[in-house]
ZAMARGU-4260 file (C-alpha; in steps of 0.2 Angstrom, whole numbers, plus 5000, padded with zeros to 4 digits):
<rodrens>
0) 5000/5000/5000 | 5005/5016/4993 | 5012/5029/5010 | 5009/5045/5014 | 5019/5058/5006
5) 5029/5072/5016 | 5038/5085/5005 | 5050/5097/5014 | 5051/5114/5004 | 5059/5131/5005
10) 5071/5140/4999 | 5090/5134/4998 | 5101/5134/5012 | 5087/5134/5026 | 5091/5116/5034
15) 5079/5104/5024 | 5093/5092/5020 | 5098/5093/5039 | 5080/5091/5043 | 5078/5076/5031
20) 5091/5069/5041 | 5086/5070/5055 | 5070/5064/5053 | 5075/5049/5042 | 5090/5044/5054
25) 5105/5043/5044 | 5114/5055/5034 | 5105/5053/5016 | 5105/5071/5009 | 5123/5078/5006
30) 5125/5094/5020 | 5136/5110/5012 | 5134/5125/5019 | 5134/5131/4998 | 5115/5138/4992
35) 5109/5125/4980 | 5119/5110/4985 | 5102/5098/4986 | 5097/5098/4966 | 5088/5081/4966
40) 5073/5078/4975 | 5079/5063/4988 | 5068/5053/4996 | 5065/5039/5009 | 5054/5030/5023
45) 5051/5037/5039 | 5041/5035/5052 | 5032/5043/5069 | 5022/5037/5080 | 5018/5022/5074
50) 5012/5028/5054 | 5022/5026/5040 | 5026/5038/5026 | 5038/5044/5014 | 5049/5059/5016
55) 5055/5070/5000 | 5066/5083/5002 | 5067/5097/4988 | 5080/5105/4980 | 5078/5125/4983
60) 5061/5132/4978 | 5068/5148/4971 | 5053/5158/4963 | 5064/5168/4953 | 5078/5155/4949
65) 5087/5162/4932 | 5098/5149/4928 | 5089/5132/4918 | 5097/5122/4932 | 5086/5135/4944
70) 5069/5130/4934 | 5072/5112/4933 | 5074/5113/4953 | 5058/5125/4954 | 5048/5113/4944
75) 5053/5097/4953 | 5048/5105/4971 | 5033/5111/4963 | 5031/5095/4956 | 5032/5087/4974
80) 5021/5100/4982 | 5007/5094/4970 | 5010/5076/4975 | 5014/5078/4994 | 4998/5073/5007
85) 5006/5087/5020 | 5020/5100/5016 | 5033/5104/5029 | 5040/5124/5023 | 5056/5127/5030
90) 5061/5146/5034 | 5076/5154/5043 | 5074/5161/5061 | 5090/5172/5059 | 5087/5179/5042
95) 5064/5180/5048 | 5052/5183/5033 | 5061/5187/5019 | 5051/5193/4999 | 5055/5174/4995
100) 5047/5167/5007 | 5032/5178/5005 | 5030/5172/4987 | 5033/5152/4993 | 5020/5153/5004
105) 5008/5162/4992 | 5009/5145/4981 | 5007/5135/4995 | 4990/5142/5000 | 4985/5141/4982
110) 4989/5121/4982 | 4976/5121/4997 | 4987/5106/5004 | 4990/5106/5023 | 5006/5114/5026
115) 5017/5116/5043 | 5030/5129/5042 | 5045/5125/5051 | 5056/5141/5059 | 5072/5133/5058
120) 5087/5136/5067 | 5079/5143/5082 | 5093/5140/5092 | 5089/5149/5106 | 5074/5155/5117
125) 5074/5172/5108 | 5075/5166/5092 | 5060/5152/5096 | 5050/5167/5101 | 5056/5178/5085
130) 5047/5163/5076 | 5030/5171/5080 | 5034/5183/5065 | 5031/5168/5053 | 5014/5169/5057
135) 5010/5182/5043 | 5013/5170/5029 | 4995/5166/5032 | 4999/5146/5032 | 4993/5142/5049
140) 5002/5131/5063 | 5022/5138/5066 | 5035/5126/5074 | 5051/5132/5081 | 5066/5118/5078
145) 5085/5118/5075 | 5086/5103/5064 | 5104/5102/5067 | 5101/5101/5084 | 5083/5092/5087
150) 5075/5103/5097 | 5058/5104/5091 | 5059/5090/5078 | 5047/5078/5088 | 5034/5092/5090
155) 5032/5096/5070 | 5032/5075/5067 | 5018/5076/5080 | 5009/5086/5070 | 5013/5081/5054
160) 5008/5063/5057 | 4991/5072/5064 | 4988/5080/5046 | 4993/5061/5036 | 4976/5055/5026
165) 4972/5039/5033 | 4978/5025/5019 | 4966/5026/5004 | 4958/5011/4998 | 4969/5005/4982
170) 4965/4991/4972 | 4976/4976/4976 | 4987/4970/4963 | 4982/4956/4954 | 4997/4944/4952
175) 5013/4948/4952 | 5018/4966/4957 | 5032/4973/4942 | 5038/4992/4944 | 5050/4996/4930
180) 5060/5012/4937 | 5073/5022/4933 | 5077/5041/4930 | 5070/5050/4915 | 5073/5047/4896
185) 5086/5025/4901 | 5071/5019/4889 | 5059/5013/4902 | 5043/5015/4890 | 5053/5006/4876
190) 5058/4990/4887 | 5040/4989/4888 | 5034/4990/4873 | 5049/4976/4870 | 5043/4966/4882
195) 5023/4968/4876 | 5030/4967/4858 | 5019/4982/4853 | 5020/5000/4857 | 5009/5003/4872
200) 5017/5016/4880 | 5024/5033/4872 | 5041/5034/4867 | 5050/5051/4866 | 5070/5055/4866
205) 5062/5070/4879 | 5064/5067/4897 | 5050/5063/4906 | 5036/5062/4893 | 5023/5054/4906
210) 5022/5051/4923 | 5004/5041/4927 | 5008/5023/4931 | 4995/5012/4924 | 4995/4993/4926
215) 4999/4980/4910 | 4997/4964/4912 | 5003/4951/4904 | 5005/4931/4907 | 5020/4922/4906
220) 5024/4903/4908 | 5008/4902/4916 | 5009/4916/4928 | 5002/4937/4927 | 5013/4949/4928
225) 5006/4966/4932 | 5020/4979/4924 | 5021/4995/4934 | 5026/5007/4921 | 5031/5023/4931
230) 5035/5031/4916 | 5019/5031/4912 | 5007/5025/4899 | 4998/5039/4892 | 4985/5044/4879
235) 4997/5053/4864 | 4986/5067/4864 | 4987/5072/4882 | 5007/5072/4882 | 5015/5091/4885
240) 5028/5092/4873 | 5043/5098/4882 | 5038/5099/4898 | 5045/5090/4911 | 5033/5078/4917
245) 5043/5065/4926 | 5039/5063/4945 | 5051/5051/4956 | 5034/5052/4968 | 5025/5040/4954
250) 5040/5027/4955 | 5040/5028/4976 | 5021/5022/4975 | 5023/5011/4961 | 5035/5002/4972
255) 5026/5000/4986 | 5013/4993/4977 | 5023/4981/4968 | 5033/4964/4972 | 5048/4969/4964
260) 5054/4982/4953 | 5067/4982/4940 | 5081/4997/4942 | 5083/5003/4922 | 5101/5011/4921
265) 5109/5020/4907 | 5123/5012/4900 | 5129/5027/4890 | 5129/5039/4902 | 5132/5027/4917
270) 5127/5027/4935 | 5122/5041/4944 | 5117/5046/4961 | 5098/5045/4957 | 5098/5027/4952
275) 5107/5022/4969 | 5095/5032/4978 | 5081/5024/4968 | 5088/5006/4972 | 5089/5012/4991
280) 5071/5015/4991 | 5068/4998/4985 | 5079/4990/4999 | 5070/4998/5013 | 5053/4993/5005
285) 5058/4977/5006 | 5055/4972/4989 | 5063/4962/4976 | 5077/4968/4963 | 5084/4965/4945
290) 5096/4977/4939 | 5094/4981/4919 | 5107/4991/4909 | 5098/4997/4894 | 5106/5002/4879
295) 5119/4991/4879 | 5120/4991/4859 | 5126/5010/4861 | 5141/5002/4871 | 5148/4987/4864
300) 5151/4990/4846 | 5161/5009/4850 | 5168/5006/4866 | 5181/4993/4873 | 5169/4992/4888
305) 5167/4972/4892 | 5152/4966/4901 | 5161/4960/4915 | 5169/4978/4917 | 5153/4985/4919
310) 5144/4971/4929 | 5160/4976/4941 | 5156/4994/4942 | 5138/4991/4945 | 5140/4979/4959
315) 5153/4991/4966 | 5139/5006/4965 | 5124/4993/4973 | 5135/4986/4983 | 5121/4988/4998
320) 5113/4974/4986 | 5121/4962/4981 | 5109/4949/4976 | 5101/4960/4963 | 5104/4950/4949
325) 5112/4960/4933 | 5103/4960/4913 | 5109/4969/4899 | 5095/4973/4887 | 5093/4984/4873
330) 5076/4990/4868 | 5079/4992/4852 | 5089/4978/4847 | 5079/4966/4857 | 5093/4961/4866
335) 5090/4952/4884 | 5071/4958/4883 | 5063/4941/4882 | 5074/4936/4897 | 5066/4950/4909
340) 5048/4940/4910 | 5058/4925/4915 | 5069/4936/4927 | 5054/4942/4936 | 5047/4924/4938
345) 5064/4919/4946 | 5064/4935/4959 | 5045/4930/4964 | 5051/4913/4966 | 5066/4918/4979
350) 5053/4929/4988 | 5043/4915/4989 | 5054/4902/4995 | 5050/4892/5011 | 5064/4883/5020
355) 5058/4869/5033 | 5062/4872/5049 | 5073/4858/5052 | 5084/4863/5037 | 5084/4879/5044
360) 5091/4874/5059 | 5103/4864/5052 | 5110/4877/5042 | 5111/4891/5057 | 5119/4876/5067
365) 5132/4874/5054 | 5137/4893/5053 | 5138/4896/5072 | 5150/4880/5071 | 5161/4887/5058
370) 5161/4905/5063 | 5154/4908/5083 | 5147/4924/5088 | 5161/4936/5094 | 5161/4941/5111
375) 5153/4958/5117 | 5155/4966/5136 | 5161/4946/5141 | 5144/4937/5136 | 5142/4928/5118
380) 5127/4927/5108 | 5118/4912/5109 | 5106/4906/5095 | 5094/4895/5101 | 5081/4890/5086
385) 5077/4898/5069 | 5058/4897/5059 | 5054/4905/5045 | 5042/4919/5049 | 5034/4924/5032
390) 5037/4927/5013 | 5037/4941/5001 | 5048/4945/5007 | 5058/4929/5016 | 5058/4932/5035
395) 5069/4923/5048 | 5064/4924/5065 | 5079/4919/5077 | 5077/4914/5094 | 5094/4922/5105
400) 5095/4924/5126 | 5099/4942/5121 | 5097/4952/5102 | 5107/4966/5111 | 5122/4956/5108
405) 5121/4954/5092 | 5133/4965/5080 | 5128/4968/5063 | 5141/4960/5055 | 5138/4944/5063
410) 5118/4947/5056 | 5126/4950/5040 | 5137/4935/5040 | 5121/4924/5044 | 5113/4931/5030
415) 5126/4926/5018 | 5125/4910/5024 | 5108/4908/5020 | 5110/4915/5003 | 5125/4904/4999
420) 5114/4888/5005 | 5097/4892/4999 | 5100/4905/4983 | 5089/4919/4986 | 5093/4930/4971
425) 5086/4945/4969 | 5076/4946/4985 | 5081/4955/5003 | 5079/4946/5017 | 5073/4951/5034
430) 5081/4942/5049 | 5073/4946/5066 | 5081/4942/5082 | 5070/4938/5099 | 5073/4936/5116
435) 5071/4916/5123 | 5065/4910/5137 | 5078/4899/5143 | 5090/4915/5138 | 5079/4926/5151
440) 5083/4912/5163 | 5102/4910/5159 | 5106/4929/5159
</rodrens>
C-alpha cells in the first residue's frame, strides 16, 4: 500500500537536508553550507508514532531561479508539492520573513494542501520566540526547531503525522507486482513496449514524457505479471511536449505497490546518484530487485567496455545489494528483453521460497560451528532456534538469550550464509532476532 507523502520545501540553504536527516535517521541528503547543493529531490521511509510515510526533500524552491538548472529545481519541488499529502515549509529564524518566502507561501495556499512551516534554526529561546513573526505567511500552525540540533523536531512530526490521510483504499494488485523504474529518458517505456511486443506506451528522446503509472498485464509461463510502468502510459494526445513531466513520487508508490521492481540504468551515460538512491528506496521497502542496463547496443560496438567491466562497476555502486541479479538489454535491438519475464518469475520465486524448519536449523547450526558469535561486554550470543516467519519477502525469526548482543556483521554473515545455501537472488531478506526464554533464565 501506497504511504503517505511528506515533502520538505523552502528555499536553499534553510536546513531541509539537515532536517531530512534527522527525521530519516542517517545521513541521506549531502549537507554544504553552499545555496543550491540539494538539486535532486531525495527521498525515503520514515516513520512517527507508529504511521508510516515517505519523506521528499526538495532541491531549493527559488521563485525567481534564472539559471535552467534553477527552473528544473523550481519545477521538481513544485512537482512534489502537488504530489505531497502534507507540506513541511522550512524558513530561517535568523534571516525571519524574507520577499521569498512571502511568494513560497503564496503558492502554498493556492495548492490548498496542509502545510506546517517549520522556523528553523531557532537555536535559542529568543530566536523560538522571533518565530511568532512567521505567522503572517498566512499558512497556519508555526514550529520552532533547529534541525541540526533536534529541538523541536518531535513536536512538528507530531503534528505532521496528525495531518497524514488515513491510507486510501487502492485496488490490490492482481498477480505479480512489476515496477520498472529508473530516472528520465534510460528507455523505460521502450523496454516495455519490447517486452509487450507492441508500442503501448509513448516513446520520446524528451525526458519525462509521462508520469501516470498504469497497470499491464501480461501472462508468462503460466503466471500474470502486472507491469508497473512509472514512466507512464499515456493517451498521445494528452502528452505536454517539452515539459517535464517526470515525477520520482509515481516510481515511490509504484513500488510500494509492487513485488519487485526492476532498476533501468543508462549504459551510455552510466550510474548516477539517482539510480542508487532509487535502488535504496527499494531496499528499505523490502522488495525484490533485478538490475537492467539498457542500451547496451550503444556500448559494445564503440567502446572497449566488456560486460564483465561493467557488471564490476555496478555491483561496486549497489553494493548495499548484492543479490540483485544483473541484465543487459537493449530495447531496440531486442537484446535480453525476452529474458526479463523470465527474470521476474525467478525474483518471485526467491521471495517465495520456504525453508523447513529443520533445514533451517541445520544450516544456522552449521554457521555458528564454523564461525561463533564474537564476544561483546564478556557474554556471547547464543542462537537457540530459527523458523521461518513469512514470505514476500523471506523472513527469519531467530530465537537468542539476548538480540542486544548481536553486531551487525555477525547478522550479515548469517545472511550470507543463507544466501550461499538456499540461493535467494534477487530478493532482501529480513532476519529478526527475539529474546528466549531459557535465555531470560540464563542471563
Amino acid at each position: 500500500m501506497p504511504k503517505p507523502l511528506v515533502a520538505l520545501v523552502g528555499r536553499p540553504n534553510v536546513g531541509k537536508s539537515t532536517l531530512f536527516n534527522r527525521i530519516v535517521g542517517e545521513r541521506v541528503a549531502i549537507i554544504e553550507d553552499v545555496a543550491g547543493t540539494t538539486r535532486d529531490r531525495l527521498y525515503a521511509s520514515a516513520d512517527w508514532a507508529g504511521r508510516e510515510f515517505t519523506l521528499i526533500d526538495t532541491g531549493g524552491l527559488e521563485i525567481t531561479a534564472g539559471s535552467d538548472l534553477g527552473r528544473r529545481v523550481r519545477e521538481q519541488a513544485e512537482l512534489a508539492i502537488g504530489e505531497a499529502d502534507v507540506v513541511v515549509f522550512l524558513v530561517d529564524a535568523r534571516q525571519g520573513v524574507t520577499a521569498e518566502d512571502a511568494e513560497i507561501a503564496a503558492k502554498l495556499r493556492q495548492s490548498r494542501k496542509p502545510v506546517l512551516v517549520a522556523v528553523n534554526k531557532a537555536d535559542n529561546e529568543e530566536r523560538r520566540l522571533d518565530a511568532v513573526e512567521f505567522y503572517k505567511l498566512g499558512l497556519g500552525e508555526v514550529a520552532p526547531i533547529s534541525a541540526l540540533h533536534g529541538t523541536g523536531t518531535g513536536d512538528l512530526l507530531d503534528e505532521v503525522v496528525a495531518r497524514l490521510p488515513a491510507a486510501p483504499a487502492e485496488a490490490e494488485v492482481s498477480g505479480i507486482g512489476v515496477a520498472i523504474v529508473g530516472r528520465p529518458n534510460v528507455g523505460k517505456s521502450s523496454l516495455l513496449n519490447a517486452i509487450l511486443g507492441e508500442e503501448r506506451a509513448i516513446v520520446s528522446e524528451v525526458p519525462g514524457t509521462t508520469r501516470d503509472v498504469i497497470d499491464t498485464v501480461v501472462e508468462h509461463r503460466g503466471q500474470r505479471v502486472v507491469l508497473l510502468d512509472t514512466a507512464g502510459i499515456r493517451r498521445r494526445g494528452r502528452v505536454e511536449m517539452g515539459v517535464e513531466k517526470y515525477s520520482v513520487i509515481r516510481a515511490l508508490r509504484a513500488i510500494d505497490r509492487a513485488d519487485l521492481a526492476f532498476l533501468v540504468l543508462d549504459a551510455v551515460e552510466g550510474i548516477t546518484a539517482q539510480d542508487t538512491h532509487l535502488a535504496g528506496y527499494v531496499r528499505d521497502a523490502h522488495k525484490g530487485i533485478g538490475i537492467l542496463v539498457n542500451k547496451w547496443d550503444l556500448i559494445a560496438p564503440k567502446t572497449n567496455r566488456s560486460v564483465p567491466e561493467f557488471t564490476a562497476r555496478v555491483r561496486d555502486e549497489f553494493r548495499f545489494m548484492p543479490y540483485a541479479p544483473i541484465l543487459f538489454t537493449s530495447a531496440r535491438t531486442g537484446q535480453g528483453v525476452g529474458q526479463i519475464p523470465d527474470l521476474a518469475l525467478s525474483i518471485w520465486e526467491s521471495r517465495n521460497r520456504r525453508v523447513p524448519t529443520a533445514a533451517l536449523n541445520g544450516l544456522v547450526q552449521e554457521a555458528v560451528d564454523a564461525h561463533a558469535p564474537p564476544t561483546v561486554r564478556g557474554r556471547r550470543l547464543k542462537l537457540y532456534y530459527a523458523t521461518q516467519a513469512g514470505v514476500n519477502p523471506p523472513t527469519f525469526v531467530f530465537f537468542v538469550n539476548d538480540p542486544s548482543l548481536l553486531h551487525f556483521s555477525y547478522e550479515r554473515y548469517l545472511e550470507n550464509r543463507l544466501r550461499q545455501a538456499l540461493d535467494f537472488e534477487g530478493t532482501p531478506l529480513r532476519l529478526l532476532f527475539r529474546p528466549h526464554a531459557e535465555g531470560k533464565r540464563s542471563a
